[in-house]
C-alpha positions as CSV (number, residue, x, y, z in Angstrom):
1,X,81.4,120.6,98.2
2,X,78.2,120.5,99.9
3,X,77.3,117.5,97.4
4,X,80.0,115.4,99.2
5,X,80.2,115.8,102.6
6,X,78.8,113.7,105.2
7,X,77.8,114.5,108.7
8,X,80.1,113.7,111.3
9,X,78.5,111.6,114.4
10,X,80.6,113.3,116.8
11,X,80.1,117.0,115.7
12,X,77.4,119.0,114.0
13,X,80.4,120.0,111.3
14,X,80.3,118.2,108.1
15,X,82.9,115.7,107.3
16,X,85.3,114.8,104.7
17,X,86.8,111.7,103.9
18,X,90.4,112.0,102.7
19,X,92.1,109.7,100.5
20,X,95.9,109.2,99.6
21,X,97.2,107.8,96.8
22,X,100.9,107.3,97.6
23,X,103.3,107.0,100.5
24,X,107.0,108.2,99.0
25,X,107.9,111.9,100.7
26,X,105.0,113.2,99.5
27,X,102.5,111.1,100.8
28,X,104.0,111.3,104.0
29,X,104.4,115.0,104.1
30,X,100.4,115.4,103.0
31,X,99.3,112.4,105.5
32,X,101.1,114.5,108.4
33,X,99.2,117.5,106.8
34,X,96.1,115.9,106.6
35,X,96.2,113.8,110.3
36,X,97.1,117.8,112.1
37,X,94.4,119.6,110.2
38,X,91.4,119.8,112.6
39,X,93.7,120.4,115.7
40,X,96.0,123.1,113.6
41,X,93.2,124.6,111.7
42,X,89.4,126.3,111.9
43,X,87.9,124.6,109.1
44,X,84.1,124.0,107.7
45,X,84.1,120.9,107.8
46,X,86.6,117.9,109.4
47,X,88.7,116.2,108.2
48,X,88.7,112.5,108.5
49,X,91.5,109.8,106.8
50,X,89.1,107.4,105.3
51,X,92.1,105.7,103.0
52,X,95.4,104.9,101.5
53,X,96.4,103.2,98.6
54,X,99.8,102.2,97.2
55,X,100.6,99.4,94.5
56,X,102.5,97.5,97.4
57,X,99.8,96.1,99.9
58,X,102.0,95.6,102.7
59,X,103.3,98.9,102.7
60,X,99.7,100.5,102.1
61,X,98.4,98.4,104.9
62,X,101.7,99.6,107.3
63,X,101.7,103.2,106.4
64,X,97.5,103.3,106.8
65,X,98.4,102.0,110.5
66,X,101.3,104.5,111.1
67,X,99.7,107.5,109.7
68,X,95.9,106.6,111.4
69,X,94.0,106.0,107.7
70,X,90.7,103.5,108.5
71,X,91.7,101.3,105.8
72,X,94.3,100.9,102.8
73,X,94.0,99.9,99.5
74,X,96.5,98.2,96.9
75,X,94.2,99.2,94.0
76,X,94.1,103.2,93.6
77,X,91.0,102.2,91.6
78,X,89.2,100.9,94.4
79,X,90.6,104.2,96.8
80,X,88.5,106.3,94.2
81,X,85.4,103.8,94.4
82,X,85.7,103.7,98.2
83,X,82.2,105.8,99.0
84,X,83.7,107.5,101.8
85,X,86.4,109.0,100.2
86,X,85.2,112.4,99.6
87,X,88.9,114.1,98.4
88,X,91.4,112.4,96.8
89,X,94.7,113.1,97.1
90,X,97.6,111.9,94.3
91,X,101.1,111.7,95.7
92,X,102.6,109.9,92.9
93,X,105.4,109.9,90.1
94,X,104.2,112.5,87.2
95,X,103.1,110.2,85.3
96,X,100.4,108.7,87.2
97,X,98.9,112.3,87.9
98,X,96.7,112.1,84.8
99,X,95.0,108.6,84.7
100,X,94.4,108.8,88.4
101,X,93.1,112.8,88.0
102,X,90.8,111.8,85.4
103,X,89.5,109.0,87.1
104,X,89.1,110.8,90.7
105,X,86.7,113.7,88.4
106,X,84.9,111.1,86.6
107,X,83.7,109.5,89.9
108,X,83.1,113.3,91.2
109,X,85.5,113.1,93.9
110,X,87.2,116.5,94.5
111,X,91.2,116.5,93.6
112,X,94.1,117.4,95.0
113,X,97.3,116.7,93.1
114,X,100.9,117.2,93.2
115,X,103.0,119.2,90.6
116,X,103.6,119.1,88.3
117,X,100.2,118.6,87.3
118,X,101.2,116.3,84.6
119,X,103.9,115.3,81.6
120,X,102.3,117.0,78.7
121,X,100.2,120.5,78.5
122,X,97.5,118.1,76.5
123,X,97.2,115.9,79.6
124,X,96.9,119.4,81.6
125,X,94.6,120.8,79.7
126,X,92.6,118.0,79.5
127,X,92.5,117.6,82.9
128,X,91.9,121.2,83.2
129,X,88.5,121.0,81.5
130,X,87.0,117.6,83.1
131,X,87.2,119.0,86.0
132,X,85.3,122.3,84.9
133,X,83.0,120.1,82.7
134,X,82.4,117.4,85.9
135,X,82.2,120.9,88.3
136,X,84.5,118.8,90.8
137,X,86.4,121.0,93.3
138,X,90.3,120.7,92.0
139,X,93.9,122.5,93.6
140,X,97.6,121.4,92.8
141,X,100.2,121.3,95.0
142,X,102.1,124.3,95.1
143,X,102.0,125.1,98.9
144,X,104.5,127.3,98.7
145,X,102.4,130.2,97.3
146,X,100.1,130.0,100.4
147,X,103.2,131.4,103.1
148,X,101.5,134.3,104.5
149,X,104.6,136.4,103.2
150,X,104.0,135.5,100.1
151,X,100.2,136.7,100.3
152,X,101.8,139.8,102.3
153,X,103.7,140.4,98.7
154,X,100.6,140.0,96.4
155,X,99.1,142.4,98.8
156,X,101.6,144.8,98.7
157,X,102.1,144.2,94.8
158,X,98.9,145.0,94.0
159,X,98.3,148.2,96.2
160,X,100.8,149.9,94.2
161,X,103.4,149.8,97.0
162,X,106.2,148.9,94.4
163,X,104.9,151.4,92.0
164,X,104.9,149.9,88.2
165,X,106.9,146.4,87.9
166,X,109.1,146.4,86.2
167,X,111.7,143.2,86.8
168,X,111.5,139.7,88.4
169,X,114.2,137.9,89.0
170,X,114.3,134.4,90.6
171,X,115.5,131.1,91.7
172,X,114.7,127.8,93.0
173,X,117.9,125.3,93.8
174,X,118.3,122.7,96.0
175,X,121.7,120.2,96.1
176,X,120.0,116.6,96.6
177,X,121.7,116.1,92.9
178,X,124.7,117.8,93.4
179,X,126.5,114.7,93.3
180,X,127.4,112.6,90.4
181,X,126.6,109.5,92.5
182,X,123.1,110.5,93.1
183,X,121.5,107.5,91.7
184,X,118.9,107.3,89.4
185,X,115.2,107.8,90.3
186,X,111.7,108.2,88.6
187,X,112.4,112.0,88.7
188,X,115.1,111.4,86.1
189,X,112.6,110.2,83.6
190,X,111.6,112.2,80.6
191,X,108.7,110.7,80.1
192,X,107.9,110.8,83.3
193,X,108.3,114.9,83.5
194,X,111.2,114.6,85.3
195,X,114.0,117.1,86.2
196,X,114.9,120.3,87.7
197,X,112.5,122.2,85.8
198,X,109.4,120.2,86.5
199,X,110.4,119.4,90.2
200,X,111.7,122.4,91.5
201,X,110.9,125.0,88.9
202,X,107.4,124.3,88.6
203,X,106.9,125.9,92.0
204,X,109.0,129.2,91.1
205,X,106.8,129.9,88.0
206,X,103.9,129.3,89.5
207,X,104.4,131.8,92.5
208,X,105.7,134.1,89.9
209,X,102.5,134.2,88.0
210,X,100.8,134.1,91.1
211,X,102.2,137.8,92.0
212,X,102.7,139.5,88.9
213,X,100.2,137.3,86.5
214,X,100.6,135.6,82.9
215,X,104.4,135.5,81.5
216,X,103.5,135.6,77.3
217,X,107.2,134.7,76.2
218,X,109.9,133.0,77.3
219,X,113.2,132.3,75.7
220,X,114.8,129.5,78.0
221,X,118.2,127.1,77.9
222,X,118.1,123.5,80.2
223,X,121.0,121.8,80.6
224,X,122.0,118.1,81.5
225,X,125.3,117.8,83.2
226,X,125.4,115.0,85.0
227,X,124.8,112.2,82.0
228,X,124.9,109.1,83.6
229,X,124.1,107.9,87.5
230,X,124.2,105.3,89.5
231,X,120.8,102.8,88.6
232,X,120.7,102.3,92.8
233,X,123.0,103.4,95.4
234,X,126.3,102.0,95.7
235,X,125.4,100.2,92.1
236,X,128.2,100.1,89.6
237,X,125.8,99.8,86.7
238,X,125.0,103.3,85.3
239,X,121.8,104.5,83.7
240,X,121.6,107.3,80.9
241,X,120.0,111.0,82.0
242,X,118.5,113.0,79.8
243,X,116.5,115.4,82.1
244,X,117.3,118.6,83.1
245,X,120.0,119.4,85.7
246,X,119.2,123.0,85.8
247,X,117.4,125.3,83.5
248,X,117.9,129.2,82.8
249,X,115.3,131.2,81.2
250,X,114.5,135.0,79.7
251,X,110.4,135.8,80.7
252,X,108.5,138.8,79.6
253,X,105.1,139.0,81.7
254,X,102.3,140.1,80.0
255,X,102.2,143.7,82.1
256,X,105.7,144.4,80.7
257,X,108.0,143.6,83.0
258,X,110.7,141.6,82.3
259,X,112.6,138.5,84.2
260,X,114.8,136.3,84.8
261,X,114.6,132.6,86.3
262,X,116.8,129.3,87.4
263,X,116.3,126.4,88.9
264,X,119.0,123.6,89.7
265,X,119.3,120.5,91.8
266,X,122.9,120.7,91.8
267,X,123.8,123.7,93.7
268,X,125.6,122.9,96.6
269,X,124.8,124.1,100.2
270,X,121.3,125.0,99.0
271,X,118.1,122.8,100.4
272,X,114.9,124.7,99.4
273,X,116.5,128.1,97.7
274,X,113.1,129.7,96.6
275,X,113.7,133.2,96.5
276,X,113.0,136.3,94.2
277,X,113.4,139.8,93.7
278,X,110.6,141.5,92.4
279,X,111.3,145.4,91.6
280,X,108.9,148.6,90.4
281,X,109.5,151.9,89.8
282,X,109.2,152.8,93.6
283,X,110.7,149.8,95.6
284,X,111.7,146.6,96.0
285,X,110.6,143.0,97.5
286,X,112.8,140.8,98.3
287,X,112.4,136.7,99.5
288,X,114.7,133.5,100.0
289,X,112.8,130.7,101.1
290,X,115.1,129.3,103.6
291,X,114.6,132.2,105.7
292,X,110.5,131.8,104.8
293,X,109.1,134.4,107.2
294,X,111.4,137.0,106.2
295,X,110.3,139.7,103.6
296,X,112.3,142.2,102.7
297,X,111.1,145.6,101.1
298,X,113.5,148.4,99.9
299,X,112.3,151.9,99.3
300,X,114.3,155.3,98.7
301,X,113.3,157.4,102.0
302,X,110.5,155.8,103.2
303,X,110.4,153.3,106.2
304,X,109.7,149.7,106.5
305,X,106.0,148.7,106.3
């Protein structure tokens, strides 16, 4: 990273220029993230918000004022060829993840993109080894993994507290589809690598590998129930769905153990259900995500930790 930081007048840390691609939930969530980062945390370098881009130049221009970004953009393009954006940040649908990726490495501006990283393992993969190739600093957006309770689990995982794992079983729901009258949105695109599965479950399987590594086989059933929604809210025309409601699946991880996973966006009374029970041979761990800094640990005659 040295290669693209600049010194910051006002402090003898380096600085970095952030910028945002996006301003839907997610951009807004990572501007907030972004604009609290030298206060919250002890970093190397600062952070500054050099940009923000979105297709709609009003709205770029507004949200760059609200959210305290030195300028906007209504060209992503021109966000990556802005010299002092140093990290870009891609808060779009799915399908824009790839073209903008690929563009951000070719210009050897470090990445960071939401999940799921893209539609198609191809696009991944290819994405996967620019970066490498281009030797651009790259992370996706599974923030979940970095609760310290969920590094307090790998910890304890891989000390042997659980003994041998053997099972994992776990689930991510939510109820923001719950209704047949949820209307229609980019997430219910298949070609945009939309549904359940890629906007919910993407985060459970990747904390899963994250604690007990590579799952080699999977045998898996996802399911559409709600065929048809609303094209807008309160609109009487209806649009056809073809994307995952919720998604069950069988896993074997390559150590052995065995598992089981779900994830829905119709489950009523659920808003961020990420939770798992992960057992070995000598105890248990247990987590729900709406209680997120709670871990639970079960062992036959020996106390908590």
């Amino acid at each position: 990273m040295e290669s693209v930081m600049q010194q910051s007048p006002s402090t003898s840390r380096p600085q970095l220029g952030i910028g945002l691609i996006g301003t839907g939930f997610m951009g807004r969530a990572h501007a907030l993230a972004f604009g609290s980062a030298n206060a919250a945390l002890e970093l190397p370098a600062r952070i500054r918000l050099a940009a923000l881009a979105d297709a709609d130049s009003a709205r770029a221009e507004q949200c760059a004022q609200a959210w305290g970004f030195d300028r906007s953009h209504a060209d992503w393009q021109q966000l990556i060829d802005d010299p002092q954006v140093q990290i870009v940040a891609i808060t779009t649908p799915n399908h824009l993840h790839f073209p903008m990726a690929m563009a951000a490495i070719a210009a050897g501006k470090a990445v960071y993109c939401e999940k799921p990283l893209a539609v198609s393992l191809a696009q991944a993969d290819e994405m996967r080894r620019s970066a490498k190739a281009a030797g651009v600093v790259t992370q996706v957006g599974y923030n979940y993994q970095h609760n310290p309770m969920i590094g307090l689990a790998k910890e304890m995982i891989e000390a042997g507290e659980l003994g041998d794992i053997v099972s994992f079983q776990g689930e991510f729901s939510e109820d923001f589809m719950g209704s047949a009258m949820s209307p229609w949105s980019w997430r219910c695109e298949a070609a945009h690598a939309g549904g359940a599965l890629a906007d919910l479950g993407s985060h459970l399987l990747a904390m899963a590998r994250y604690l007990l590594g590579d799952i080699e086989a999977v045998c898996a059933d996802a399911n559409t129930v709600h065929r048809q929604r609303p094209a807008s809210p309160g609109s009487n025309e209806m649009r056809a769905i073809a994307v995952d409601d919720q998604t069950h699946a069988l896993l074997r991880f390559a150590n052995g153990a065995r598992g089981t996973f779900s994830s829905s966006w119709l489950k009523h009374g659920y808003k961020n259900h990420l939770s798992f029970e992960i057992s070995g041979t000598q105890g248990t761990l247990a987590y729900d995500q709406e209680r997120l800094n709670e871990l639970r640990i079960y062992r036959p005659g020996a106390p908590g930790r």
